[in-house]
N, C-alpha and C positions, 0 to 999 in steps of 0.2 A: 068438725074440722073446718077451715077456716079455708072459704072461695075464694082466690085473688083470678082476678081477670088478666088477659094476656097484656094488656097498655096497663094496670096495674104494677105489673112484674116486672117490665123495663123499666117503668118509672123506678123500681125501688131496685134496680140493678145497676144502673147509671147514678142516683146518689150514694149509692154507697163505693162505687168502685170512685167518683169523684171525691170522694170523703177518703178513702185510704190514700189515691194518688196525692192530693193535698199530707196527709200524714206524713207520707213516703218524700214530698219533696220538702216540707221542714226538719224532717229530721238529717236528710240531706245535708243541708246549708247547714245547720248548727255542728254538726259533724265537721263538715270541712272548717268552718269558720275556727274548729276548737283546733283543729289542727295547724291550721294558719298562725294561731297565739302560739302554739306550743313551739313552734319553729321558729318565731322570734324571742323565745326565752332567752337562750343561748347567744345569742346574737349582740356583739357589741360593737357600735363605731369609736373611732378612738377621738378626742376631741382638739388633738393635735394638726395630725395627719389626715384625719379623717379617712381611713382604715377603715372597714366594717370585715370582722371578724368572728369567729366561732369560740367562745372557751368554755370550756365543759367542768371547769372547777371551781373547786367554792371559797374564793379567795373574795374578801371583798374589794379588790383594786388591782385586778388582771392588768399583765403588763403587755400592751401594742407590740404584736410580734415585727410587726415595720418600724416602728420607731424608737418602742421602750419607755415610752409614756405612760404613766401608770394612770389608769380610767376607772371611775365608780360603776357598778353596775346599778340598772336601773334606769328610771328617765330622769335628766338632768332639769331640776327645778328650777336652776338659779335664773335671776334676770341679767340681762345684758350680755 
């Protein structure tokens, strides 16, 4: 059987319980973070109006419920 000493024992109770707290707080952040994206999926400004809006369907050129501007989804690439 294997003797660990009592300052042995903390030592290896404190890295480990710091090694899970570390686990626990990145999986945290990526969590929230993924939730963050998902909540802007939906999400579109209108490039008219500038309207930021919800639509939930799979049109490719939802139409601005304030204006009736019809908007791409996605991030707008173009220049200028």
């Amino acid at each position: 059987m294997i003797e660990v000493t009592l300052s042995e024992f903390v030592v290896w109770a404190l890295m480990i319980s710091c090694v899970l707290t570390g686990l626990f707080i990145f999986t945290s952040r990526l969590s929230r973070r993924g939730n963050a994206f998902r909540g802007l999926r939906h999400r579109i400004v209108c490039r008219l109006c500038l309207h930021a809006y919800e639509d939930h369907g799979s049109a490719r050129t939802p139409e601005c419920p304030q204006c009736g501007a019809l908007n791409e989804r996605g991030r707008d690439r173009r220049l200028g």
